[in-house]
N, CA, C and O atoms as CSV, one atom per row, in Angstrom:
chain,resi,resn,atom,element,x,y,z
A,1,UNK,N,N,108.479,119.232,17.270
A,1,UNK,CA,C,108.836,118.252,18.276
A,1,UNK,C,C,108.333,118.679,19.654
A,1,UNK,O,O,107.860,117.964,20.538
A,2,UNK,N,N,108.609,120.455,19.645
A,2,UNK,CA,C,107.980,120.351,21.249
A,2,UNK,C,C,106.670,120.327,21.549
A,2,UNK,O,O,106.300,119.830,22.612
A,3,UNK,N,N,105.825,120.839,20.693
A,3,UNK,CA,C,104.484,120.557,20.589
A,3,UNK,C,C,104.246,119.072,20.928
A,3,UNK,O,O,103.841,118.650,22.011
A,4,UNK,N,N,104.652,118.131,19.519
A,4,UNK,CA,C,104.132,116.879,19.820
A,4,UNK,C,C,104.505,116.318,21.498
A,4,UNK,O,O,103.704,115.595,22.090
A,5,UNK,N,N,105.788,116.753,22.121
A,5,UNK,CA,C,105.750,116.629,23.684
A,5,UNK,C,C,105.036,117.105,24.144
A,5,UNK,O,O,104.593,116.291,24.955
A,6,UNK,N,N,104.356,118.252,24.252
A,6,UNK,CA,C,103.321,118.731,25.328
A,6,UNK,C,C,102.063,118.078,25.172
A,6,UNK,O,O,101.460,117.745,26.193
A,7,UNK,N,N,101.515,117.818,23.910
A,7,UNK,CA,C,100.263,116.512,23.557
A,7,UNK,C,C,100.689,115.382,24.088
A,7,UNK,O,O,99.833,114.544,24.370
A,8,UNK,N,N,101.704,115.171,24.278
A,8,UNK,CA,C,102.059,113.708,24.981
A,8,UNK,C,C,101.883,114.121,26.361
A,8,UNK,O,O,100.931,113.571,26.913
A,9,UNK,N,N,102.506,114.892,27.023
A,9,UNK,CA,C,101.912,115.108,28.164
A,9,UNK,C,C,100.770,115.663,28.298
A,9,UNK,O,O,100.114,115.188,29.226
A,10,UNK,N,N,100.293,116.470,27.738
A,10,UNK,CA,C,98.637,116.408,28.378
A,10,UNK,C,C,97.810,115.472,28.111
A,10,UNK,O,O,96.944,115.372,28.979
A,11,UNK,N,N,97.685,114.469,26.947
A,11,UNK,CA,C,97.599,113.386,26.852
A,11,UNK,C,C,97.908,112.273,28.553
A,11,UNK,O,O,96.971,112.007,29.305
A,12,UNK,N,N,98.690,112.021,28.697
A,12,UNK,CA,C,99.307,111.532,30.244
A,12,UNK,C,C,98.753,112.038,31.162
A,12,UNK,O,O,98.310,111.213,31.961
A,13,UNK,N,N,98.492,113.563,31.525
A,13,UNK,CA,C,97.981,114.210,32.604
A,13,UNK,C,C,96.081,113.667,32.136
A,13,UNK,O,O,95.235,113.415,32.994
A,14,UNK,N,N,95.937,113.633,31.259
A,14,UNK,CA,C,93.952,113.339,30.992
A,14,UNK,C,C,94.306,111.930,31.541
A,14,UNK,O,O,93.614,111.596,32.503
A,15,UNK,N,N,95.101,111.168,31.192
A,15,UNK,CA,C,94.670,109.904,31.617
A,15,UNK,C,C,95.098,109.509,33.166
A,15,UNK,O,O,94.748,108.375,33.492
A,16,UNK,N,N,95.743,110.211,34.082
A,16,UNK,CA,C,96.131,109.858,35.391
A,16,UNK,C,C,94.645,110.735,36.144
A,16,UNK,O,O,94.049,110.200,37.079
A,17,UNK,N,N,94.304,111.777,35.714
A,17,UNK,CA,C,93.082,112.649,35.961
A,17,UNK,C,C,92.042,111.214,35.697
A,17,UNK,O,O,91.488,110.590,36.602
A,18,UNK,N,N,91.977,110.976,34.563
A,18,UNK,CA,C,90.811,109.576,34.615
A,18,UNK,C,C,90.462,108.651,35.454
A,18,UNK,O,O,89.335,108.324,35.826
A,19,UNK,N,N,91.763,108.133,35.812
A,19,UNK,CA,C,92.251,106.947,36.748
A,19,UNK,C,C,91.494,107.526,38.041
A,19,UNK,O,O,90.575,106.952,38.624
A,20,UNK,N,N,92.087,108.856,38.405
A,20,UNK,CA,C,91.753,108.774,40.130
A,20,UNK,C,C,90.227,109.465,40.011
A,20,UNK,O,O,89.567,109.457,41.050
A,21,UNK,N,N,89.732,109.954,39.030
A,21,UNK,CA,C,88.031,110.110,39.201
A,21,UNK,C,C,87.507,108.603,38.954
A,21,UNK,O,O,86.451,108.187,39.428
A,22,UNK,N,N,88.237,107.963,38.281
A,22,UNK,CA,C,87.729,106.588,38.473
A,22,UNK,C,C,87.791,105.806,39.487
A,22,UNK,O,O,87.035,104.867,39.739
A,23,UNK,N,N,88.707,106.183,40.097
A,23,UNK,CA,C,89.259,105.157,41.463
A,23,UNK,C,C,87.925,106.288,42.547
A,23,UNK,O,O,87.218,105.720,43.379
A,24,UNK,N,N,87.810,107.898,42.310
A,24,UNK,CA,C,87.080,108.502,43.678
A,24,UNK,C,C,85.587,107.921,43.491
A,24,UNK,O,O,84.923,107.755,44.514
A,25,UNK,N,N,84.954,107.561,42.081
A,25,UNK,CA,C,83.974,107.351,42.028
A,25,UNK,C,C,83.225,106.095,42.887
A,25,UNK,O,O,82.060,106.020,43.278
A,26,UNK,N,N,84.205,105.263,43.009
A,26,UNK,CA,C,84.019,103.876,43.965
A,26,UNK,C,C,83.908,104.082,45.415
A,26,UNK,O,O,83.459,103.192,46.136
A,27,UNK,N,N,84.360,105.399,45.947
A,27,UNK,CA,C,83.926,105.937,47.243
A,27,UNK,C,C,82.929,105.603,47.745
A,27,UNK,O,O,82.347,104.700,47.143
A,28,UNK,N,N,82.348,106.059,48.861
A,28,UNK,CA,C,81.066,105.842,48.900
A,28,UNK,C,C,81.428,107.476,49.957
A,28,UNK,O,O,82.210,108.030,50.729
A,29,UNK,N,N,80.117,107.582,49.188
A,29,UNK,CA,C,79.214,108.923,49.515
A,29,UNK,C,C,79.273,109.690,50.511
A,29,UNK,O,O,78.510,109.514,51.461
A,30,UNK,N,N,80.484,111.016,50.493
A,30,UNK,CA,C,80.642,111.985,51.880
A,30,UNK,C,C,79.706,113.380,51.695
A,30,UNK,O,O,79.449,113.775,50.558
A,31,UNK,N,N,79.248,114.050,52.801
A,31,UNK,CA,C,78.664,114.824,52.779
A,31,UNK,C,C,80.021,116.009,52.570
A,31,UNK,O,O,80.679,115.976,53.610
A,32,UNK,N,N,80.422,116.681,51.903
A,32,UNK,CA,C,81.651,117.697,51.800
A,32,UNK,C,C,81.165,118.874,52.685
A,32,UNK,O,O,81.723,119.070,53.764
A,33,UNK,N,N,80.110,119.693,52.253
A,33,UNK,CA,C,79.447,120.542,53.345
A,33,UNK,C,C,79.504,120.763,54.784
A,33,UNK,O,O,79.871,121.594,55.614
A,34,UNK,N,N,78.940,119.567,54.672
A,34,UNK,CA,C,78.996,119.239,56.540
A,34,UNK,C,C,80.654,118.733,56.959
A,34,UNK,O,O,81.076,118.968,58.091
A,35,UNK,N,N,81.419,118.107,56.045
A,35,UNK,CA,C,83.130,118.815,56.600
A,35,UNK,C,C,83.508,119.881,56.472
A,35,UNK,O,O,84.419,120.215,57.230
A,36,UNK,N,N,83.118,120.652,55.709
A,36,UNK,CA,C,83.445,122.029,55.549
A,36,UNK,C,C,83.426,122.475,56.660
A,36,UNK,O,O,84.357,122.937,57.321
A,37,UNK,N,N,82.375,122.355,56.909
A,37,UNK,CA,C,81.276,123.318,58.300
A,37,UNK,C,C,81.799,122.808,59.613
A,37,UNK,O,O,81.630,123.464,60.641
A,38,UNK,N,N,82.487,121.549,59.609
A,38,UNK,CA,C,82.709,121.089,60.641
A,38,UNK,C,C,81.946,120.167,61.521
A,38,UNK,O,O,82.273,119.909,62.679
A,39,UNK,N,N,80.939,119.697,60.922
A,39,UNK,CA,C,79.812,119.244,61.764
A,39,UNK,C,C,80.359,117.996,61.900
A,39,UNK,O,O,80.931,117.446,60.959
A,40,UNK,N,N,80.241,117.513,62.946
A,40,UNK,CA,C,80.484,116.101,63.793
A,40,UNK,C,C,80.806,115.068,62.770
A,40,UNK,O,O,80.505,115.342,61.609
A,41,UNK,N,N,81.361,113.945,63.016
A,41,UNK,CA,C,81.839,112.854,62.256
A,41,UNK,C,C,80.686,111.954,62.729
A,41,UNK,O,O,80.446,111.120,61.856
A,42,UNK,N,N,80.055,111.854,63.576
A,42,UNK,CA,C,78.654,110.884,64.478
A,42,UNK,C,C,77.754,111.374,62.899
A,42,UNK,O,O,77.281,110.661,62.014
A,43,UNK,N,N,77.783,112.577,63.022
A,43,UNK,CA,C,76.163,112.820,62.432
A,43,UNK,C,C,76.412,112.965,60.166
A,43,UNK,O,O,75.637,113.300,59.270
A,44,UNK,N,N,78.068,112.437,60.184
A,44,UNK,CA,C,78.005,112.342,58.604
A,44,UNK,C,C,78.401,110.960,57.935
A,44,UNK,O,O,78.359,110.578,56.765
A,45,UNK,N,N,78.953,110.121,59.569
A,45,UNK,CA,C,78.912,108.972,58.887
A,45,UNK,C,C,78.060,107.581,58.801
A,45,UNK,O,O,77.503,107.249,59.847
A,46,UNK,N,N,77.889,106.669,57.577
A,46,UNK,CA,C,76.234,106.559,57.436
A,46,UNK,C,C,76.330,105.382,57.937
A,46,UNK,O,O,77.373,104.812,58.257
A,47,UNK,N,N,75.185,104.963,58.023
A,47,UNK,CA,C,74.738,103.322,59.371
A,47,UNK,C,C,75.862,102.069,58.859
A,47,UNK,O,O,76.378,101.938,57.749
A,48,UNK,N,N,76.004,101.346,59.906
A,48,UNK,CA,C,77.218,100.432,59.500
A,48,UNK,C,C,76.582,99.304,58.572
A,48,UNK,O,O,77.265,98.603,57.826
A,49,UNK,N,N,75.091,99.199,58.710
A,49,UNK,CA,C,74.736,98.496,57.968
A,49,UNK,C,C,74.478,98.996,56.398
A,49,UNK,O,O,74.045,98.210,55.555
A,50,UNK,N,N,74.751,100.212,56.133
A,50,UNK,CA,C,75.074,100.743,54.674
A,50,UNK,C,C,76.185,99.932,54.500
A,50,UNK,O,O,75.876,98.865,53.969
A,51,UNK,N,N,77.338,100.042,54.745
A,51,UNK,CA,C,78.462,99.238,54.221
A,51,UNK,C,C,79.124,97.608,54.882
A,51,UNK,O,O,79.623,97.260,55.952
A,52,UNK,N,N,78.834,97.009,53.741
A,52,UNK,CA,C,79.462,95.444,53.787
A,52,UNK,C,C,80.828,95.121,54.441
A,52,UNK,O,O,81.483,96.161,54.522
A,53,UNK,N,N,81.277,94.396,54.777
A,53,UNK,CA,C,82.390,94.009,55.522
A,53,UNK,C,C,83.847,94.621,53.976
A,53,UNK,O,O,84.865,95.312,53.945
A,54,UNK,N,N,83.035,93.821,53.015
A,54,UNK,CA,C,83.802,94.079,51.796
A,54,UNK,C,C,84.284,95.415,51.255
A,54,UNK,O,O,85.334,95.718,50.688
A,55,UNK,N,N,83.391,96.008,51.537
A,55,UNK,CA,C,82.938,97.606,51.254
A,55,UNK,C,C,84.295,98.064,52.251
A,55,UNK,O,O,85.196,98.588,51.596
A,56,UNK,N,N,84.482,97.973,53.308
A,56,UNK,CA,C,85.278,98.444,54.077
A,56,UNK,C,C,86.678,97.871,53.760
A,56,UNK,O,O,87.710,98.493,54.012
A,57,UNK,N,N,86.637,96.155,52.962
A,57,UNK,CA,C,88.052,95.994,53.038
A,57,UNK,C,C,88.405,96.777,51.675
A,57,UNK,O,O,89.606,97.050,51.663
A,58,UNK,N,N,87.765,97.198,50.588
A,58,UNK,CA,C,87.851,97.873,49.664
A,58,UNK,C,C,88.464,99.286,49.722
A,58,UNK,O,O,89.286,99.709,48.909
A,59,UNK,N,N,87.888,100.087,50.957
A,59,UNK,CA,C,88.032,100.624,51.096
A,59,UNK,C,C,89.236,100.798,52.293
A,59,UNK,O,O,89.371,101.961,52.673
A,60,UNK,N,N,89.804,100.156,52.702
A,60,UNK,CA,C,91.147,100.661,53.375
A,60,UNK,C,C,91.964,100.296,52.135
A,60,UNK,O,O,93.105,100.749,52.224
A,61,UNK,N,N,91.764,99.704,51.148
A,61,UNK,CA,C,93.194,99.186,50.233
A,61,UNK,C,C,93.185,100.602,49.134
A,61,UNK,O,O,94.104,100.866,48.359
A,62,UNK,N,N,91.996,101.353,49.286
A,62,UNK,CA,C,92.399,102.492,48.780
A,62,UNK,C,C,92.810,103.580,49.457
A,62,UNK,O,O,93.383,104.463,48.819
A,63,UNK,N,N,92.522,103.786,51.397
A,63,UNK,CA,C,93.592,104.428,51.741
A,63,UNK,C,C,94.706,103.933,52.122
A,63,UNK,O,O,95.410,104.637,52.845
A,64,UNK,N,N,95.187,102.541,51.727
A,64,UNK,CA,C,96.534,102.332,51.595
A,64,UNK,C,C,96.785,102.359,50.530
A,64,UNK,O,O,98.008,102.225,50.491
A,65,UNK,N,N,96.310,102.477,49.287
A,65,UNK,CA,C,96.988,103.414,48.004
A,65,UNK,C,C,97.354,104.810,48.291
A,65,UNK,O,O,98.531,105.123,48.108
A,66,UNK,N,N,96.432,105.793,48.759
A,66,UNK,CA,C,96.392,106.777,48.319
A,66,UNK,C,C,97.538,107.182,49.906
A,66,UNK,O,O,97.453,108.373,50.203
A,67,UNK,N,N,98.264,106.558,50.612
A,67,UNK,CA,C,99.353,106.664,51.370
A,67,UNK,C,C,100.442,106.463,51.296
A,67,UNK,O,O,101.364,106.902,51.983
A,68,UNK,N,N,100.450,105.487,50.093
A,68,UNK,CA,C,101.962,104.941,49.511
A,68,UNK,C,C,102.247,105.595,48.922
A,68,UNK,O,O,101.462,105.967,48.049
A,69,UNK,N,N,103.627,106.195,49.017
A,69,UNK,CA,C,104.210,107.127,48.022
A,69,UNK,C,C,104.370,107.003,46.901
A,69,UNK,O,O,103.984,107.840,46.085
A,70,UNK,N,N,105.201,105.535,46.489
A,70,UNK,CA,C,105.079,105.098,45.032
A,70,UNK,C,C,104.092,105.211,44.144
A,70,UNK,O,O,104.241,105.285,42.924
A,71,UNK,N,N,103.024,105.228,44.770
A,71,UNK,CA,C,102.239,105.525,44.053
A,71,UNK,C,C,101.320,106.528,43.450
A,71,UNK,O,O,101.066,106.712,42.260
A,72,UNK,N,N,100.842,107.182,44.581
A,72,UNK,CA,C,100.770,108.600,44.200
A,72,UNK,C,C,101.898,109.795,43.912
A,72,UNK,O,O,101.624,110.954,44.222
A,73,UNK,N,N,102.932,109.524,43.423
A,73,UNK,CA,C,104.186,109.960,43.068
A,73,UNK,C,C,104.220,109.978,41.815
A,73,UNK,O,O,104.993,110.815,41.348
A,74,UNK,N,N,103.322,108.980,40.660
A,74,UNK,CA,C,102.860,108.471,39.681
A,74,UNK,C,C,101.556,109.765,39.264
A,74,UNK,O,O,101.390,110.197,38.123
A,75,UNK,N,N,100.754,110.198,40.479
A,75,UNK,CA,C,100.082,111.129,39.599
A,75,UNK,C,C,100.417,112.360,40.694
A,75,UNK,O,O,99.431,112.828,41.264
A,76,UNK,N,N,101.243,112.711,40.907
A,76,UNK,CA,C,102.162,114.019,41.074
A,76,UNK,C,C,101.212,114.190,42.806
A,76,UNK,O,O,100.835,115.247,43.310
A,77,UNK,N,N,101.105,113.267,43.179
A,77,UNK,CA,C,100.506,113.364,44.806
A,77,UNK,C,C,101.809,112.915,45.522
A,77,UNK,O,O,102.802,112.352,45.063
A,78,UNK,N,N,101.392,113.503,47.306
A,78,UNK,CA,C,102.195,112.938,48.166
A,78,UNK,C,C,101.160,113.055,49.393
A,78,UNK,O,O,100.132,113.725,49.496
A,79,UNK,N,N,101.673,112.333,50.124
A,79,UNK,CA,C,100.539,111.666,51.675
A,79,UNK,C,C,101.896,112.543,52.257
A,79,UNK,O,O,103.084,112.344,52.005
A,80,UNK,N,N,101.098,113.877,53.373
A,80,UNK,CA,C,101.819,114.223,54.485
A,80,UNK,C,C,100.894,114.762,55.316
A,80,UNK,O,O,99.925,115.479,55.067
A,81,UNK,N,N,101.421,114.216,56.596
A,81,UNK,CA,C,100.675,114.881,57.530
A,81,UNK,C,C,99.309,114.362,57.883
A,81,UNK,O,O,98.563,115.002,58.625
A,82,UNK,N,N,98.882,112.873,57.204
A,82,UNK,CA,C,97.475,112.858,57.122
A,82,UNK,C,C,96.692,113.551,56.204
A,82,UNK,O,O,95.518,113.854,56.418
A,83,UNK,N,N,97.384,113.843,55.064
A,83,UNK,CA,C,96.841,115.337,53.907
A,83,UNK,C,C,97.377,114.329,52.718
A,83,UNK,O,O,98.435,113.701,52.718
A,84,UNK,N,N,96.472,114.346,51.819
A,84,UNK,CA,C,96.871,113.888,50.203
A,84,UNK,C,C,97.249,115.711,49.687
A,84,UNK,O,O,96.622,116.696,50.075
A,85,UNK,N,N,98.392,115.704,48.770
A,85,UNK,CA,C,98.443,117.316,48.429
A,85,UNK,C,C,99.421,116.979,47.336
A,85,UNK,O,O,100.217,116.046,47.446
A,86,UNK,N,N,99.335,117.847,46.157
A,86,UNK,CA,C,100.146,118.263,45.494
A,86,UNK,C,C,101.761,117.832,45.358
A,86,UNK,O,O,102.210,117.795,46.503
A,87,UNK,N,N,102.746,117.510,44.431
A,87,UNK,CA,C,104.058,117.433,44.791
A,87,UNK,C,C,104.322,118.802,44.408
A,87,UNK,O,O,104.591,119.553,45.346
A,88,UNK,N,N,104.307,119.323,43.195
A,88,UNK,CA,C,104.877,120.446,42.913
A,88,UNK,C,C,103.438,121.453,43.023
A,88,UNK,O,O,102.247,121.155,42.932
A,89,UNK,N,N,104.290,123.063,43.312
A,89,UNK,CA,C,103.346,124.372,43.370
A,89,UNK,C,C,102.428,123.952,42.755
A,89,UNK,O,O,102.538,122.998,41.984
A,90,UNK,N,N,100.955,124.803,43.049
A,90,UNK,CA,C,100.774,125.199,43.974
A,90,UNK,C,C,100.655,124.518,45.471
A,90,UNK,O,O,100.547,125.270,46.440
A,91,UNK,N,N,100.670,123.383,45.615
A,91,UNK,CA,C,100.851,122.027,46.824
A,91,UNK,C,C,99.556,122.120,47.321
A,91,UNK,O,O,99.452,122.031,48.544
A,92,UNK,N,N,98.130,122.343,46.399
A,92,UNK,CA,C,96.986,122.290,47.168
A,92,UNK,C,C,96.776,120.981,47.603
A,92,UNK,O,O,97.509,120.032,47.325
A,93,UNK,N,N,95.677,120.936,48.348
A,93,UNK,CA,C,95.440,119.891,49.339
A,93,UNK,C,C,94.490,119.004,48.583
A,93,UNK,O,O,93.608,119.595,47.959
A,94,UNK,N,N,94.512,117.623,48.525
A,94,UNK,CA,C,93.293,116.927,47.261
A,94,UNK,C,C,92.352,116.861,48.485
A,94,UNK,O,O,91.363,117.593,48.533
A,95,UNK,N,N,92.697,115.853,49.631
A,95,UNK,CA,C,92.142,115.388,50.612
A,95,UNK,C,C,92.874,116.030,52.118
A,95,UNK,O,O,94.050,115.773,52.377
A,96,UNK,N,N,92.191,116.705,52.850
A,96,UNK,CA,C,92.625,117.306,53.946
A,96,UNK,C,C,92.275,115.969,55.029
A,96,UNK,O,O,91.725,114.876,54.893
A,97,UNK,N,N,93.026,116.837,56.354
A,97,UNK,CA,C,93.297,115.792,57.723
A,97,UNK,C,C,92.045,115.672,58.154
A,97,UNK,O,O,91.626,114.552,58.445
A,98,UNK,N,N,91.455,116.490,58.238
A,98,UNK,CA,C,90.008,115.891,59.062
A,98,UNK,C,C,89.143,115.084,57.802
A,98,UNK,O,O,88.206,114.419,58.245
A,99,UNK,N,N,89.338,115.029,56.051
A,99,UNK,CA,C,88.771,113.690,55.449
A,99,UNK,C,C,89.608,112.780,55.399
A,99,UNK,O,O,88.909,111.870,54.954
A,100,UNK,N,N,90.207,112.528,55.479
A,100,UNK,CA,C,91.306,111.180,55.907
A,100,UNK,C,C,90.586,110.497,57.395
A,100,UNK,O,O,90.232,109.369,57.741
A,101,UNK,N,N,90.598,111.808,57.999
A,101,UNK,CA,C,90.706,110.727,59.292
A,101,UNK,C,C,88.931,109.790,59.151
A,101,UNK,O,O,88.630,108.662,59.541
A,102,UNK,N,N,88.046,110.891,58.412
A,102,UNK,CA,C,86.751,110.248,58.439
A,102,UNK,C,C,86.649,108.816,57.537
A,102,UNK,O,O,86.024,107.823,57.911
A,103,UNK,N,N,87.448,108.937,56.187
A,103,UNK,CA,C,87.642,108.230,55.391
A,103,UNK,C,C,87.918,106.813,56.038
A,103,UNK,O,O,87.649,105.728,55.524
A,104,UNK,N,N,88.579,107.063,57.415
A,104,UNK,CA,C,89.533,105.894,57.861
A,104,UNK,C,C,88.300,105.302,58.928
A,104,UNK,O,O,87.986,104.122,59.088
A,105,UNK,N,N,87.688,106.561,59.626
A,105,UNK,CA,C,86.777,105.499,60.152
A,105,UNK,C,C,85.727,104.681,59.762
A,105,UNK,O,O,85.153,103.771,60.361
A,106,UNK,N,N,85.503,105.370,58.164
A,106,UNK,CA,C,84.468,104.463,57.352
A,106,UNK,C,C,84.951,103.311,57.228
A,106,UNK,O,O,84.308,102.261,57.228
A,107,UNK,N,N,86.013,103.428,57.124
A,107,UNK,CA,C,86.846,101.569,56.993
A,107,UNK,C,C,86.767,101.113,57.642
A,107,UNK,O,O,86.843,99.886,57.576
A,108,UNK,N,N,86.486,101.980,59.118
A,108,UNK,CA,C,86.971,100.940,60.259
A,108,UNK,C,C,88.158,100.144,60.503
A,108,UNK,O,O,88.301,99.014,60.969
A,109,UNK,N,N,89.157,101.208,59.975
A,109,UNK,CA,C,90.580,101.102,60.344
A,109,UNK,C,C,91.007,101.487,61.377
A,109,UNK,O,O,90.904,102.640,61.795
A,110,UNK,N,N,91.716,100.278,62.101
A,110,UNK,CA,C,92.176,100.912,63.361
A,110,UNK,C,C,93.676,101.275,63.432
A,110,UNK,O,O,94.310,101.268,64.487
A,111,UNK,N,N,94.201,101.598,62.206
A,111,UNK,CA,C,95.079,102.562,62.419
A,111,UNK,C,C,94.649,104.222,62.186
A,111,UNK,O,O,94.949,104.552,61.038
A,112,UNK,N,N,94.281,104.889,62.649
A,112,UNK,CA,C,93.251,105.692,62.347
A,112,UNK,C,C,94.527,106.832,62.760
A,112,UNK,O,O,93.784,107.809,62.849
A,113,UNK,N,N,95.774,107.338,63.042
A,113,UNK,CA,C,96.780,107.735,63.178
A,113,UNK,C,C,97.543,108.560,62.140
A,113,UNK,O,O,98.769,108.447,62.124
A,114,UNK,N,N,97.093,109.171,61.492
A,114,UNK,CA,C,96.701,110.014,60.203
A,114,UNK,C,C,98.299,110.781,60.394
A,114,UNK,O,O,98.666,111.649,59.602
């Protein structure tokens, strides 16, 4: 019995893991490096005419997913601080404050208040 529970949950954990590489894949394209490094938000984010009006409303309704608690509560995330991270240990960080905030200006969200 406890076996067949832990296949049920890792089973559950492969498929919430699916979901949000499925949901990151619809992103559009950050340089990670050059946040690493710190290099300017001018020089990593790409011409406005790369992204459609649509593109952007697409993209704030996924950082208003990935802010709602209900929902990322569902795959063991929580929004603090402007930080997507972990609920339980180790509480690493998925998405840190300075990609949020870039994330938000790709939207061209003007709540940009992370």
């Amino acid at each position: 019995m406890a076996v067949r529970e832990k296949i049920e949950e890792g089973l559950e954990a492969k498929r919430k893991l699916d979901l949000l590489r499925a949901s990151l894949r619809t992103m559009p394209a950050i340089d990670v490096d050059a946040l690493v490094e710190g290099a300017s938000e001018k020089a990593t984010l790409p011409q406005s005419s790369t992204m459609d009006p649509s593109d952007r409303v697409r993209l704030r309704q996924l950082l208003a997913r990935l802010r709602d608690p209900v929902e990322m509560r569902e795959f063991g995330l929580m929004y603090v601080s402007g930080r997507l991270m972990m609920v339980a240990p180790p509480e690493s960080e998925l998405i840190r404050k300075r990609e949020f905030e870039l994330l938000l200006a790709l939207a061209g969200d003007d709540d940009q208040v992370v």
